[in-house]
C-alpha positions in Angstrom: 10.4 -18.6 50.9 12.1 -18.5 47.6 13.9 -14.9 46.6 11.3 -14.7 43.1 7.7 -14.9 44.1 4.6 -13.0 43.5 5.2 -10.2 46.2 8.7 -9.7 44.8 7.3 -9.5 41.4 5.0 -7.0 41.8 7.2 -4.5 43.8 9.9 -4.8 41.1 7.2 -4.5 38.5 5.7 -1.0 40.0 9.5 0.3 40.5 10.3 -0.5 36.9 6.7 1.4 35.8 7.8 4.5 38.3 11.0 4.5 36.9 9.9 4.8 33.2 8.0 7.2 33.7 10.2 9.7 36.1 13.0 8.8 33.4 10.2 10.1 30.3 9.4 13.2 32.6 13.2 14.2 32.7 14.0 13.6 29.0 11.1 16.0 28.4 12.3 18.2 30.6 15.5 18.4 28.6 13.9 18.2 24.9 11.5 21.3 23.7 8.2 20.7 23.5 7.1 21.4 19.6 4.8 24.2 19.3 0.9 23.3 18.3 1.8 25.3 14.8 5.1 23.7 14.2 2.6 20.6 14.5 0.1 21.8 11.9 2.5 23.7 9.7 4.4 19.8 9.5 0.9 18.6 8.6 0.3 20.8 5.8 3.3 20.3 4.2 2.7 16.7 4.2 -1.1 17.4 2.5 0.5 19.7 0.2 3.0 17.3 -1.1 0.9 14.5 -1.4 -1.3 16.0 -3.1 1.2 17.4 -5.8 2.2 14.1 -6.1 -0.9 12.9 -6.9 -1.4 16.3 -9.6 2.0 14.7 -11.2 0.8 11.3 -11.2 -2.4 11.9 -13.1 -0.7 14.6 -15.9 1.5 11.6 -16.2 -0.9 9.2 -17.0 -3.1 11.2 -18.5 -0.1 12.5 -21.3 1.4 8.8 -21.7 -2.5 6.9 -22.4 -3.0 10.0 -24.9 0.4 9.2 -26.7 -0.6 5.6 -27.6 -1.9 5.1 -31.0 -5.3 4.4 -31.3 -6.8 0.9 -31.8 -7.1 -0.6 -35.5 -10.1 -2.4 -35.7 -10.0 -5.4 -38.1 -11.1 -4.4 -41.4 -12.6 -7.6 -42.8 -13.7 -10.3 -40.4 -11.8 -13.6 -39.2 -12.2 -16.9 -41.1 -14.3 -19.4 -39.8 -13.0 -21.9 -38.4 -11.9 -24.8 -40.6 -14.5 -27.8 -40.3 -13.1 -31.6 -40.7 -13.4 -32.9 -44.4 -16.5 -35.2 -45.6 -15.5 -38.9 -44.5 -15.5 -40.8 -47.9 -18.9 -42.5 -49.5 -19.7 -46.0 -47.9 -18.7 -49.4 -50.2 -21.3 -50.0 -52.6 -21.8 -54.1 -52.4 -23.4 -56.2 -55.2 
């Protein structure tokens, strides 16, 4: 029986899941846990800015399409285009 096969693997798989997981437990143990409004007060400050960045973006756009000049429309129209000239009267025989 070789040292690596399926009943090997699968203990050392389940000690490595237990082991993860008692090791998360621990660390959050030792970190605070964030408070529900810290959670919400985080996620209104994110909607808040966004959207003041979006208020920003628009006066922007807005202000710098107003600030263009406005479109000259052509005052008489274009030539036509120029057509080839007549080909040249046929040889008169006699």
């Amino acid at each position: 029986m070789g040292i690596m096969n399926r009943r090997n693997a699968l203990i050392g798989w389940l000690v490595l899941k237990l082991a993860r997981r008692r090791a998360r437990e621990k660390a959050a143990e030792v970190v605070p846990i964030e408070t529900r409004s810290a959670r919400v007060n985080a996620r209104l400050a994110a909607i808040v800015a966004a959207g003041s960045a979006l208020v920003v973006g628009v006066v922007l756009y807005v202000r710098r399409r107003g600030s263009r000049p406005p479109a000259v429309a052509p005052t008489e129209p274009a030539a036509p285009p120029a057509s080839p000239p007549d080909p040249p009267p046929p040889p008169v025989t006699e």
